[in-house]
BABABA-339622 format. One record per residue: x, y, z of N, C-alpha, C in turn. Coordinates in steps of 0.001 Angstrom, whole numbers, plus 500000, padded with zeros to 6 digits. Layout:
N
{rec {X Y Z} {X Y Z} {X Y Z}} ...
END
This chain:
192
{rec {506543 498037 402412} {506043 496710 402673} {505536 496104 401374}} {rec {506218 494599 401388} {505607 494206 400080} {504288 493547 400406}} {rec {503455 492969 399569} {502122 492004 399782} {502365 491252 398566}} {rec {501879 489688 398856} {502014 488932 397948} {500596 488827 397754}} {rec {500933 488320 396214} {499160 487950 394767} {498359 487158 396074}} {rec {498510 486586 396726} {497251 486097 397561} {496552 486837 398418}} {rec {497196 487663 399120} {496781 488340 399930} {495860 489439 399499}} {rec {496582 490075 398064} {495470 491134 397238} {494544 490543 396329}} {rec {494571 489346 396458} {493396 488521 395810} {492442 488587 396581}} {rec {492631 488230 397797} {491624 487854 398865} {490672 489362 399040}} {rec {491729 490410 399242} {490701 491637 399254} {490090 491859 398244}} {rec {490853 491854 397102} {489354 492027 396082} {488424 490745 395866}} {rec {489082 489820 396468} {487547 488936 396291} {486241 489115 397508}} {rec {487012 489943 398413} {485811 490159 399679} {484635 491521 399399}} {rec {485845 492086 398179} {485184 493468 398027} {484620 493898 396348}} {rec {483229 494517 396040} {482893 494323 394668} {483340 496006 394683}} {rec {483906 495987 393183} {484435 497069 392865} {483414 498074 392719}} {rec {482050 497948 392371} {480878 499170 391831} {480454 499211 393603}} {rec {480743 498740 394530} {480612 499198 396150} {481363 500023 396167}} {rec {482538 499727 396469} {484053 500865 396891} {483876 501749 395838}} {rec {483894 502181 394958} {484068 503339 393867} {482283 503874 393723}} {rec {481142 502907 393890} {479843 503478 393941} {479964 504730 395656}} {rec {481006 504936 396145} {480740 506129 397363} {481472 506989 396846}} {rec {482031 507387 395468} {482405 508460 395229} {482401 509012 393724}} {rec {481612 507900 393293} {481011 508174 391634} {479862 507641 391675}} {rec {478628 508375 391294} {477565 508088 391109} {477253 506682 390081}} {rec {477029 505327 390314} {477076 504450 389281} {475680 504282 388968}} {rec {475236 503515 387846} {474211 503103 387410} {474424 501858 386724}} {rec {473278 500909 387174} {473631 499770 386290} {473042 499642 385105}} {rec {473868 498882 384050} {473606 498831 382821} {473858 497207 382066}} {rec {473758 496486 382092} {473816 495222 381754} {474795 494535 382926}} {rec {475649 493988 382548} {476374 493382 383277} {477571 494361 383998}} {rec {477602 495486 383782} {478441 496718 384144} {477845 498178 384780}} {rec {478581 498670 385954} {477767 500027 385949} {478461 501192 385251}} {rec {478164 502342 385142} {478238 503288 384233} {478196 504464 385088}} {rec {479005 505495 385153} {478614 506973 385892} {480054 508160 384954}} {rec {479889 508954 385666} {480377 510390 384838} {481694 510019 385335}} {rec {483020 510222 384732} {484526 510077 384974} {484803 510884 386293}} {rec {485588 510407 387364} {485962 510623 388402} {487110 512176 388355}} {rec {488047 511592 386910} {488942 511962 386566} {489272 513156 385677}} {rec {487800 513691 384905} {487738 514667 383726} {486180 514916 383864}} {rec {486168 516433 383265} {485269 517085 383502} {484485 516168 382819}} {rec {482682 515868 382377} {482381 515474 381335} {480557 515304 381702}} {rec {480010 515384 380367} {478657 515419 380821} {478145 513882 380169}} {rec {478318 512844 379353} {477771 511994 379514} {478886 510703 379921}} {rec {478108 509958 380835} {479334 508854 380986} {480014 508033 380196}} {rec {481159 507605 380804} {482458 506890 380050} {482954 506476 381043}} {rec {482542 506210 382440} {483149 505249 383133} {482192 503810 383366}} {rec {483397 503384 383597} {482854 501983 383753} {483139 501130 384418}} {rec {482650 500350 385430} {483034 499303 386417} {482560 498118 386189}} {rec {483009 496838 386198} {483079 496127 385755} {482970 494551 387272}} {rec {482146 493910 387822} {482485 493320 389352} {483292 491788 388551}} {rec {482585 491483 387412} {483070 490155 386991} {484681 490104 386971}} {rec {484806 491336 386644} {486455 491394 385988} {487473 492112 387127}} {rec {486697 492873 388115} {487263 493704 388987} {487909 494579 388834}} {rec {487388 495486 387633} {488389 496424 386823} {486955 497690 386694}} {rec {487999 498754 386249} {486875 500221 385921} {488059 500552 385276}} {rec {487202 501367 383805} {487424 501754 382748} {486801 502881 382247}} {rec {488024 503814 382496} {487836 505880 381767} {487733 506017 380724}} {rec {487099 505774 379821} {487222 506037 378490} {487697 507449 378188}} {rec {487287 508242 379361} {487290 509948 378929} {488991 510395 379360}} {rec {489743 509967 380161} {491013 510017 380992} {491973 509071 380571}} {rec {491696 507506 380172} {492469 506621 379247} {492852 505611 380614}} {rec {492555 505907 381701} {492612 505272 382972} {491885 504146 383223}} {rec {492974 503188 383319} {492152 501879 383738} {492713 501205 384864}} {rec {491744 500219 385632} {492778 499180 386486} {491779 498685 387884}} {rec {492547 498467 388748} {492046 497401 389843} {491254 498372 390909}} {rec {490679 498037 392033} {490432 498668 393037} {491592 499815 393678}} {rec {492630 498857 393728} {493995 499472 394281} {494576 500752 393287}} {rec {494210 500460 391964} {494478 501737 390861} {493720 502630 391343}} {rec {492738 502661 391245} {491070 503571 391483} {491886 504200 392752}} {rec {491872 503864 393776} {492503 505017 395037} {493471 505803 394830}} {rec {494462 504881 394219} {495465 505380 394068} {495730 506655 392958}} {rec {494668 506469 392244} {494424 507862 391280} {493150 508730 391768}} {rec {491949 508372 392272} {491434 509211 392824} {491765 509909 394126}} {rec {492158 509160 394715} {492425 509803 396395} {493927 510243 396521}} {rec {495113 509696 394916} {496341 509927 395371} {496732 509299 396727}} {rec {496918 507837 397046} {497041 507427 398177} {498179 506646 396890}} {rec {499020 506220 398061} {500518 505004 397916} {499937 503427 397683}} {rec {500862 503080 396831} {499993 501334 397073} {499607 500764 398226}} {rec {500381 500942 398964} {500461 500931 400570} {499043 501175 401397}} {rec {499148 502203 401109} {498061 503006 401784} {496516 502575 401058}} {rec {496746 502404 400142} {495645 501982 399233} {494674 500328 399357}} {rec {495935 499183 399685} {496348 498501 400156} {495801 498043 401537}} {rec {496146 498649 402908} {495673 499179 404025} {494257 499464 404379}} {rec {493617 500300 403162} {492345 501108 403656} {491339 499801 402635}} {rec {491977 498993 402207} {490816 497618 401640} {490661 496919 402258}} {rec {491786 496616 402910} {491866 495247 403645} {491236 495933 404900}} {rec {491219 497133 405691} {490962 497180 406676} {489098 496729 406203}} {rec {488469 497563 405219} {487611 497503 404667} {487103 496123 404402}} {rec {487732 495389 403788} {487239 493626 403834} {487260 492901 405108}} {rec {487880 493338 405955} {488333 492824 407413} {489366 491928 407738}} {rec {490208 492414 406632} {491432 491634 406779} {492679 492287 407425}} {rec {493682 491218 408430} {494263 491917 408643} {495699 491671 408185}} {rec {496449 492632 408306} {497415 492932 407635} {498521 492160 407522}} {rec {499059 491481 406697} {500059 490282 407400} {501519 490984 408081}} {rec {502027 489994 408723} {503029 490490 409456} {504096 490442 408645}} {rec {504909 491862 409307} {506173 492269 408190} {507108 491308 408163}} {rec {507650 490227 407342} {508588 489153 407294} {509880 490059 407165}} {rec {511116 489704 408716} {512250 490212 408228} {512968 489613 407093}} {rec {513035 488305 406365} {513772 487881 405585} {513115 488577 403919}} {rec {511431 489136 404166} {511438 489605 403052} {511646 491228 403006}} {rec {511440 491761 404503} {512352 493297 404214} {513442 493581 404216}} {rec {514886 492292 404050} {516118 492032 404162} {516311 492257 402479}} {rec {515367 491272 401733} {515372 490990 400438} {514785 491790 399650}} {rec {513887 492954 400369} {513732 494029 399595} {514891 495307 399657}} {rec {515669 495652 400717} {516640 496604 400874} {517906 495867 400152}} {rec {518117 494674 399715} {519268 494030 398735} {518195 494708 397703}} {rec {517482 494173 397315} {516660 494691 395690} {516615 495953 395501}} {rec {516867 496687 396832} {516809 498470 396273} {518250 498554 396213}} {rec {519037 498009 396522} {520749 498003 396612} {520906 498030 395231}} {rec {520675 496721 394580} {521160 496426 393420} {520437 497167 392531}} {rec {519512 497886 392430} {518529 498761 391446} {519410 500219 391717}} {rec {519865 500797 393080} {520798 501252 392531} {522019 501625 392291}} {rec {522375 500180 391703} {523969 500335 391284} {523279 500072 389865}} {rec {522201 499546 389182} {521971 499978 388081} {521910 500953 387470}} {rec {520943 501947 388559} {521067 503312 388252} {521818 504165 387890}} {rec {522952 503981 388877} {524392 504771 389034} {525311 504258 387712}} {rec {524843 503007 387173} {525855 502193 385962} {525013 502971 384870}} {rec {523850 502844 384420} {523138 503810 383850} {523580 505688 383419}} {rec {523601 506203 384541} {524115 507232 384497} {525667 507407 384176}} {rec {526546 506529 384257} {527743 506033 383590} {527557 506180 382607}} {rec {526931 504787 381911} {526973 505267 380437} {526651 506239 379603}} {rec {525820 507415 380318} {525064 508203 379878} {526461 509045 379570}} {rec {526697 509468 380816} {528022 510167 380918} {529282 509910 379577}} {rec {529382 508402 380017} {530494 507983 378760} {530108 508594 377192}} {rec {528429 508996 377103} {527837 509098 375475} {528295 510502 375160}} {rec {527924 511321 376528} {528017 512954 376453} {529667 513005 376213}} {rec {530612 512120 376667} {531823 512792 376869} {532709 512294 375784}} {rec {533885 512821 376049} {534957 512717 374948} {534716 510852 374608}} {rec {534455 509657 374590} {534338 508823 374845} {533529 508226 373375}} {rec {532417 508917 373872} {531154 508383 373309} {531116 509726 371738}} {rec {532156 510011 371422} {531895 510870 370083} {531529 510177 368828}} {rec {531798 509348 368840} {531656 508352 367119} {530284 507641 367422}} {rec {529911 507599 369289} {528541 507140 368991} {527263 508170 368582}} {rec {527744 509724 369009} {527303 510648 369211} {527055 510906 367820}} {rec {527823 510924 366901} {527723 511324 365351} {526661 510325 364663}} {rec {526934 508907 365556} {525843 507564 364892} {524943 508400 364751}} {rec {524341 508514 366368} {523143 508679 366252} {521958 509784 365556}} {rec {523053 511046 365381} {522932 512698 364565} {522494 511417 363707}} {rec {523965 510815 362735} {523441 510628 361019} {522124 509804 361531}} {rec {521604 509066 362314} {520834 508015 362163} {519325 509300 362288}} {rec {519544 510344 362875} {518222 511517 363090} {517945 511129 364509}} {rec {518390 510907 365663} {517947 510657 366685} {518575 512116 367323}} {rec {517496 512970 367950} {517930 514225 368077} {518684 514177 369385}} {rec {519477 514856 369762} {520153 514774 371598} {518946 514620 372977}} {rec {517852 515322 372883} {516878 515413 373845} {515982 513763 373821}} {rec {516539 513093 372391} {516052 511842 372959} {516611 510415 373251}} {rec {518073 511362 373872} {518866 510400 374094} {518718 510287 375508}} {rec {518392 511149 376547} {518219 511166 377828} {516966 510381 377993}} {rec {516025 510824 377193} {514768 510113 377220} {514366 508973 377211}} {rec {515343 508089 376690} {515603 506894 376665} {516396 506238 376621}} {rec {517123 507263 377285} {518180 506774 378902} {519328 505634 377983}} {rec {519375 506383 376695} {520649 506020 375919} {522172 506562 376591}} {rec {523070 505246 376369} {524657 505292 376918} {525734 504777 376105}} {rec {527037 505273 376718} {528003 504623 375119} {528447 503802 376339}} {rec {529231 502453 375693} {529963 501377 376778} {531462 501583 376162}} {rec {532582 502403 376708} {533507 502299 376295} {534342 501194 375780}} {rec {535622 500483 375204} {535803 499428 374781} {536411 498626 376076}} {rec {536826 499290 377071} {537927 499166 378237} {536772 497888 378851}} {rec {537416 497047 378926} {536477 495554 379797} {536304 495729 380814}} {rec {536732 496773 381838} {536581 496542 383227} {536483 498334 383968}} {rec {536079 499294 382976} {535612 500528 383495} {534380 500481 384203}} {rec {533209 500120 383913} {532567 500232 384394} {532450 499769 385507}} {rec {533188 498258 386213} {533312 497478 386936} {534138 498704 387842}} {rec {535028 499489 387444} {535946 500052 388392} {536050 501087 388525}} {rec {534616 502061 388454} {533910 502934 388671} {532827 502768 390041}} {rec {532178 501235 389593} {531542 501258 390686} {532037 500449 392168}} {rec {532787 500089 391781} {533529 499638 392903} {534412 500737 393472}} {rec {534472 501955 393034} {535426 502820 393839} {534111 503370 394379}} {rec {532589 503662 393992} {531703 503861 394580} {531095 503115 395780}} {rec {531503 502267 396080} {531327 501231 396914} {530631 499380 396534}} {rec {530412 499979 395355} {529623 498436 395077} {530441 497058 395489}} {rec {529935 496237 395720} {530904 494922 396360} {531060 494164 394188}} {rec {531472 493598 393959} {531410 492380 392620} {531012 492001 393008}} {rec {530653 491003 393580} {529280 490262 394010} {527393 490813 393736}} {rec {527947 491497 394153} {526566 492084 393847} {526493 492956 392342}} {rec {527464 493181 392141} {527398 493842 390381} {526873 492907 389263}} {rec {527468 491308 389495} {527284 490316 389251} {525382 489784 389350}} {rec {525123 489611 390569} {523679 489586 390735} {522901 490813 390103}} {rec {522996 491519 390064} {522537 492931 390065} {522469 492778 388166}} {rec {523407 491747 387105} {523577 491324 386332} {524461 492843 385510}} {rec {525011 493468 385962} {526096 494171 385678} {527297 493571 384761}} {rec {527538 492382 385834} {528681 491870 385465} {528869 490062 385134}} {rec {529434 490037 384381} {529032 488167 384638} {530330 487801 385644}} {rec {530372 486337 386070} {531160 486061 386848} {531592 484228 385727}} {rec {533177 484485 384889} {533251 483402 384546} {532940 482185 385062}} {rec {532584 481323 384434} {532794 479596 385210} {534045 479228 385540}} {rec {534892 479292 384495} {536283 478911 384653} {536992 480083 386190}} {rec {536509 480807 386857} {537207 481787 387557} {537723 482999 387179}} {rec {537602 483155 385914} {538713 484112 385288} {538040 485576 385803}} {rec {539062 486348 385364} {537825 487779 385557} {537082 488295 384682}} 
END
């Protein structure tokens, strides 16, 4: 389920952040901010920090920062969702109703994310294989070692104009959506 910026506005504007996080870290106030021992790392003097003006808390000791919805979601390990859920129930809001045209438009958005994926792993493929050798040598002379080519999900694009296009279309992808998905362009003139 998605939630739109208004709706998670509204909960954190019903709710002060040194409340919700003061029931499971001891806070203290200190000027305009409270202060208590990191949620996240062992530690004996504090480095956390909550903040109501800004609606933010800040780990100095863990490097962890962020919203109410962060804070659960790293202390309690809860889903945005869930995180989400247990505020609003908490502010007394209730949950808006699931729009089919926007859970239509989220299962197209996971569609097309992955035929990126799958085009991704293509090229990856094309770098490792007989294909991608002259890019493979680039990157040796350039010092880019092999383990950080996965890492950052480096790929070779063969010269062929329409492999990749006819790879994923034997996978099922429609052109249309390769196109949106920005895979592929779709001339003005019609052409292919």
């Amino acid at each position: 389920m998605r939630f739109d910026e208004a709706f998670l506005d509204e909960i954190k504007s019903r709710l002060r952040p040194s409340d919700v996080i003061g029931r499971t870290v001891k806070l203290q106030k200190r000027g305009r901010e409270f202060v208590g021992l990191s949620p996240f790392t062992k530690e004996k003097t504090p480095s956390f920090y909550v903040n109501d003006e800004k609606g933010q808390f800040f780990d100095f000791s863990s490097g962890k920062t962020g919203d109410l919805i962060a804070f659960l979601q790293e202390s309690e390990r809860l889903s945005f969702v869930e995180a989400v859920e247990r505020l609003a129930a908490e502010a007394g809001l209730a949950l808006p109703a699931p729009d089919p045209r926007a859970a239509e438009q989220e299962k197209k958005r996971q569609g097309l994310t992955d035929w990126t994926e799958l085009a991704a792993q293509w090229f990856s493929r094309m770098l490792n294989g007989p294909p991608g050798a002259a890019a493979r040598a680039y990157l040796e002379r350039r010092g880019l070692p092999a383990s950080d080519w996965e890492r950052f999900r480096l790929g070779f694009a063969p010269a062929s104009r329409t492999s990749l296009k006819d790879y994923l279309v034997t996978k099922g992808a429609r052109p249309a959506d390769l196109v949106e998905a920005g895979l592929l362009i779709a001339p003005e003139d019609g052409g292919a």
